[in-house]
Every structure is written in structure tokens, then in C-alpha cells.
N, C-alpha and C positions, 0 to 999 in steps of 0.2 A: 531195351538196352541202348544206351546213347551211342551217337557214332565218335564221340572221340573220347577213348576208353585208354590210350598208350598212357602211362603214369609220367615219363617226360614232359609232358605237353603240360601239369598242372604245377610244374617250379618254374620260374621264371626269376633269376637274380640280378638285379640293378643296383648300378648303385645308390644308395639312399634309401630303398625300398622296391615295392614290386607287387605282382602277385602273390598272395598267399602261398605257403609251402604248402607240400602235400598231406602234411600233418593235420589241416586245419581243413582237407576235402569233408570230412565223415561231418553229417546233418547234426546242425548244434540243438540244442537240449531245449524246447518250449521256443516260444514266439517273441521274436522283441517286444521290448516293454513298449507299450503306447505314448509317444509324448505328449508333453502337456498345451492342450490348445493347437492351431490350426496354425501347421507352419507352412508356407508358401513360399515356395522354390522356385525363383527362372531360373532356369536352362538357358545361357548366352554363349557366343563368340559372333561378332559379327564376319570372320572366315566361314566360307560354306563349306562342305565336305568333310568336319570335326567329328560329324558323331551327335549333334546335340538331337535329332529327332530319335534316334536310337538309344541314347542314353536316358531321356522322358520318357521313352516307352517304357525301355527295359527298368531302370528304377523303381517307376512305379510299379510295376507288374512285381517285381522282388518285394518290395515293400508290403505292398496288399497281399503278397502269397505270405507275410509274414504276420499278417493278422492287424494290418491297417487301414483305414479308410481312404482313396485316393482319389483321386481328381484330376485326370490330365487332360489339361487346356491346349490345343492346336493353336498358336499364333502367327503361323507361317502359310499367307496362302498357297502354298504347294499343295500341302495337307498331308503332309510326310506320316506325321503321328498318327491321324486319323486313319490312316491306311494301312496302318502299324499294329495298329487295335484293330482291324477287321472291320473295323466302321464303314457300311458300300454307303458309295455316293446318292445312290437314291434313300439312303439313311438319314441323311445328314440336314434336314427339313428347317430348323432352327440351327444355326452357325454362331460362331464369335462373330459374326459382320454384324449380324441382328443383334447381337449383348449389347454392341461395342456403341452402334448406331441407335442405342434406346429403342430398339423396334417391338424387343419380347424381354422379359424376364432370364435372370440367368439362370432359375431351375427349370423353366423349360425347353434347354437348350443343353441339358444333361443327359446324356443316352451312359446305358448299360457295356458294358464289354463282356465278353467270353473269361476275362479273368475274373473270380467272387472279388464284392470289393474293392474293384476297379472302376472307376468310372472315367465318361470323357464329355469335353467338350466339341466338338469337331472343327474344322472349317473347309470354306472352299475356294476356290480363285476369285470370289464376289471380296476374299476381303483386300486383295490387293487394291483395289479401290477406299479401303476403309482411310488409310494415311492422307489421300487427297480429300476425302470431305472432313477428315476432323480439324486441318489446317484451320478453316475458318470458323472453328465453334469453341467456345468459353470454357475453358478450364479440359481444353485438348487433352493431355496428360494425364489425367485424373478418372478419366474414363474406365477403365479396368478396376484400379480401385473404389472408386464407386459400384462399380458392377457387382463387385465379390462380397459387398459387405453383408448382404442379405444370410450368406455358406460359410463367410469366414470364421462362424462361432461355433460349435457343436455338430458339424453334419461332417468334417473330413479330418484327420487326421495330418493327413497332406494334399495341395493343392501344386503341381507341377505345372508350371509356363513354358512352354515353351518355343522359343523365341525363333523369330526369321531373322537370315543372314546378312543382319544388316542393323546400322544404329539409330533408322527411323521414330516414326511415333511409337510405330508397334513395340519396339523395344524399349524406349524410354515409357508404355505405360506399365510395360509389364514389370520394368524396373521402379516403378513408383506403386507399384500395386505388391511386391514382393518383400519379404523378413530377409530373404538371404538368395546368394548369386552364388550360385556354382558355374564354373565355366570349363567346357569339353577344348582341352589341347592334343592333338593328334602329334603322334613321335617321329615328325618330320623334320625335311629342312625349314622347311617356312612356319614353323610351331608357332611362336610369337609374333607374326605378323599379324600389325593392329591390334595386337591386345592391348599397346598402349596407351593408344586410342579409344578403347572400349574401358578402361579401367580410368582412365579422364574423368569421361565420362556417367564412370558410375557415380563418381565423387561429385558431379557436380548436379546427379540427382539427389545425392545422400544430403547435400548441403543446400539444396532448394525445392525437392520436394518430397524426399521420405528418410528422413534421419533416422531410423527406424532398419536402413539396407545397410546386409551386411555380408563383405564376402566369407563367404563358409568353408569355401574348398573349390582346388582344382582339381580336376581326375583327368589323368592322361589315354588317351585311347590311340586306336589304331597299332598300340604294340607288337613292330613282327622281331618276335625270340631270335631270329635268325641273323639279323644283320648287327653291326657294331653299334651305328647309326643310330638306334631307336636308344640304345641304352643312354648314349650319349645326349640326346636333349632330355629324357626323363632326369639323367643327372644336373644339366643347367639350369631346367624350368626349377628342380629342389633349390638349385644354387639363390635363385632369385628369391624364390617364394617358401621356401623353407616348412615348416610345417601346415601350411596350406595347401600343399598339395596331398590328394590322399594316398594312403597305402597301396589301396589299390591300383593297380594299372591293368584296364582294359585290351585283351589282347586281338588282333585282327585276323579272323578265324570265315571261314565259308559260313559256317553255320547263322554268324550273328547278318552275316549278308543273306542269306537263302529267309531269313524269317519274316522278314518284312512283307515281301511278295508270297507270304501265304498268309496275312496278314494275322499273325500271333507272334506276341513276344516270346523274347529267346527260352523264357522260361518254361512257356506251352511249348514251343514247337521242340526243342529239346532242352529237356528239365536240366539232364545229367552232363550235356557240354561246360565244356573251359567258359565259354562264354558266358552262359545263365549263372556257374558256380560265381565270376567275376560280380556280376550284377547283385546276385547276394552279398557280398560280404560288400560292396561301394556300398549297400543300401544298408546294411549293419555300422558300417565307420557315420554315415549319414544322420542316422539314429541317434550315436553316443556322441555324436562333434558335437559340443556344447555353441551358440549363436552368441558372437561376443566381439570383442573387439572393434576395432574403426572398420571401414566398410572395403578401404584397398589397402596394403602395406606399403610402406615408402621403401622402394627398391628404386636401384639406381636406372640409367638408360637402358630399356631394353634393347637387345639389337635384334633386326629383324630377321635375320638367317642365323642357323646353326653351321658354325665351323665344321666342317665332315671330318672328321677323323683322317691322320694319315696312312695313304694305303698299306696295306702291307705289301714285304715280297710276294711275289708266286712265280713260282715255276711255267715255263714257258710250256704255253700249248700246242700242240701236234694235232693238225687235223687231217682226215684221210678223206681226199674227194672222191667221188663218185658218179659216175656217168649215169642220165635218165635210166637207160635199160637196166645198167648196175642194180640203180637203186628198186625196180620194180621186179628183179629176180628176187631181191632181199624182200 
């Protein structure tokens, strides 16, 4: 039985869109359809604490429980994902450092997960080093995508990057090795900070080394139902980017935090939470978003805070104090 069972907790209305209604909890009918050919997804925000290692986990893990081939590449030496997947450190023998640096093959640097169908790459704090030695080598950039070409045809269904908090090499290879950019926006004040910076820059890989990238979708995370606050930048990121943003809106739940630290996706560790159900249907909208268009949309200045909503009244509060002993009688 899942621990978050109240029917409340699975409507979430925003404006523009949201989480699914409740209508749309009950298990849909057969397995998405497989797409056509090996689609390769970074996962970016150069902001840290979005969501993006949690959202390559969980994606992948929804997608693969959905009857796909998957592939999730660790690019962030923390090794958030690999940790995410259950993958222990003394697992982790061949890394992205070794792909990245020509040391081993990328098939033997594929380990198995506890999800069927899920596959990973790992890494480990060996690749924070990787950025400093590709500096001085030939066709820096390019490395990842060379890397992948061997998997990119017939062995995955999808291949998930995912990227470190930052707009380094690691990020520019993984954006030169990639079909399409999805980017995790958390429902803060500082939501677009540097995204317009990172969206620059996606353009000026799409226009010098992989014309081929294309933004696909934003999904907003970290959604708390509770405050005015989150509704209000899901409504302005719509405002900006209009139907690139998905439907779904990931909400900020104990569960999708507790899962990490036993290292299984939210979907293993609880199938039947708000969370896992979220991570299904982003990986269902992910499925049928057709890959098209220019690679960023032309929107105006982003600005870097959200205006907060203004307060409302409230009623003045009454507090009753209480004395040490007071409170240790109570």
C-alpha cells in the first residue's frame, strides 16, 4: 500500500496546466509505443538543486518500467544518479572518466540496475578532472559523441545524460552528443536564474556543433501545492515558453527525497506515490512530444527573480508564553 494514498494530494491546478487530475491516476491500458530509433536526452540547468539528477533517474526508471530500453549516463562527478540507481562505489570499475578519456570502450562501462531494462553508466569524482585534461585535446567537444556512436543504433531505445551544475565541457559535450534538451525548472523565486545563459548557449552549440539539438520540453519541479508562490512561476515560465513546458509539474514530496538514499527510483521504492505517478505520465508526454523545431524559442528578456505575489491580509496573531517549568508540566 503506498504511503501517500489522501486523493487531495493527486489534483494539483495551475494556471496553464499542472499535474494530472485524478481521473487520469488509474494504470493506462498496454505499454507506450517504442520510438523510432535512439533518442538521446540531456538533462541540463546549469542552477544546482533543480532536480535534474532525480529527474534522469526517475524518467528513466518510468520509461523502462514502461517497456523501453534505457540508458542512464552519470555526467556529474558527484555521481548523484549513480547513487540513485543503487550503483555502490566499489561497482563503479569502468566510469564516464574512462569513456570520456579513450581509456575503455563505452559497452564496458555499462552496468545493469535493479530496474528490468534500465541500464547505467556511472561516474565518480575521477571525472571532475575530466574538464581539465580535455582542454588541451583535439576535437574536446566531441568526445561524448564519439563515444556513443558505437549504442546509438539498435541497443537503447533512450539514452539519458545527465548533466553537472554547470556550463562546462561536460555540458557542452553532452549537448553536442544529444537529439534533444529538456531542462528541470524548480517553482521558486530564482527559477530562471541563468537559464538565459544556458539557452545561449545551447544555440551556439546547435549552430556550431550539433544542428541536430533541439529543445523538447521544460518540466517544472519542486512543486509545493501549498503556497501561492509555486503556482505563480509555473504560470510565468508558461508565459515565456508556452507550450514547451510539459503538463506535467513534478511535485515536492518526502518520498521523491527519501529515495535516493536507499538507492532506487521513486518508482521502486514507492510505485503508488504522487511522485512515481508524476514521473509516469512526464515520461508518457516525453514519448508522444514529437522532436522539431529550432533548438531555443525566441522569448523576450528573461528576468532573473519571480515577483512574489502580494501578501494577503491576515489576522493578527496571539501568542501565549510560557514559562520553562510551564512548558515541562505540559
Amino acid at each position: 500500500m503506498g504511503t501517500l494514498t489522501a486523493e487531495p494530494e493527486l489534483v494539483v491546478e495551475v494556471e496553464g496546466g499542472g499535474l494530472h487530475p485524478e481521473a487520469e491516476t488509474e494504470p493506462r491500458e498496454g505499454p507506450l509505443e517504442p520510438g523510432k530509433g535512439t533518442r538521446v536526452i540531456a538533462v541540463a540547468n546549469q542552477k544546482g538543486g533543480v532536480g535534474k539528477s532525480t529527474t534522469a533517474v526517475s524518467l528513466g526508471a518510468a520509461l523502462a518500467e514502461a517497456g523501453h530500453r534505457v540508458l542512464v549516463m552519470d555526467l556529474d562527478p558527484q555521481g548523484n544518479a549513480s547513487t540513485g540507481l543503487g550503483i555502490r562505489h566499489a561497482a563503479r570499475e569502468t566510469t564516464v572518466y574512462e569513456v570520456l578519456s579513450a581509456e575503455a570502450p563505452i559497452g564496458e562501462a555499462i552496468v545493469e540496475t535493479a530496474v528490468p531494462d534500465l541500464h547505467a553508466i556511472p561516474s565518480t569524482i575521477a571525472l571532475a578532472g575530466a574538464e581539465i585534461e580535455l582542454v588541451s585535446q583535439f576535437s574536446r567537444e566531441m568526445r561524448l559523441a564519439k563515444a556513443l556512436e558505437p549504442i546509438r543504433a539498435g541497443h537503447f531505445d533512450f539514452i539519458i545524460l545527465d548533466c553537472p551544475p554547470s556550463l562546462g565541457l561536460l555540458t557542452v559535450n553532452a549537448l553536442a552528443a544529444a537529439d534533444e534538451l529538456l531542462v528541470p525548472i524548480q517553482c521558486e523565486y530564482y527559477a530562471l536564474e541563468g537559464l538565459g545563459q544556458l539557452l545561449r548557449n545551447v544555440r551556439l552549440v546547435q549552430q556550431n556543433l550539433n544542428p541536430r539539438l533541439r529543445l523538447t520540453g521544460i518540466v517544472m519541479t519542486m512543486f509545493d501545492r501549498r503556497t501561492k508562490l509555486a503556482e505563480q512561476v509555473v504560470a510565468e515560465v508558461r508565459r515565456y515558453f508556452g507550450p514547451r513546458v510539459y503538463d506535467t509539474v513534478i511535485p515536492r514530496t518526502v518520498r521523491l527525497s527519501e529515495a535516493p538514499g536507499f538507492g532506487q527510483p521513486i518508482s521502486q521504492y514507492d510505485p503508488s506515490s504522487i511522485g512515481a505517478r508524476a514521473y509516469r505520465w512526464l515520461a508518457e508526454e516525453v514519448v508522444e512530444r514529437p522532436v522539431e523545431g529550432e533548438a531555443v524559442p525566441l522569448v523576450g528578456e528573461l528576468p532573473e527573480v519571480m515577483q512574489p505575489p502580494p501578501p494577503e491580509p491576515t489576522a493578527r496573531r496571539r501568542f501565549k508564553l510560557f514559562s520553562r517549568q510551564q512548558e515541562e508540566e505540559l
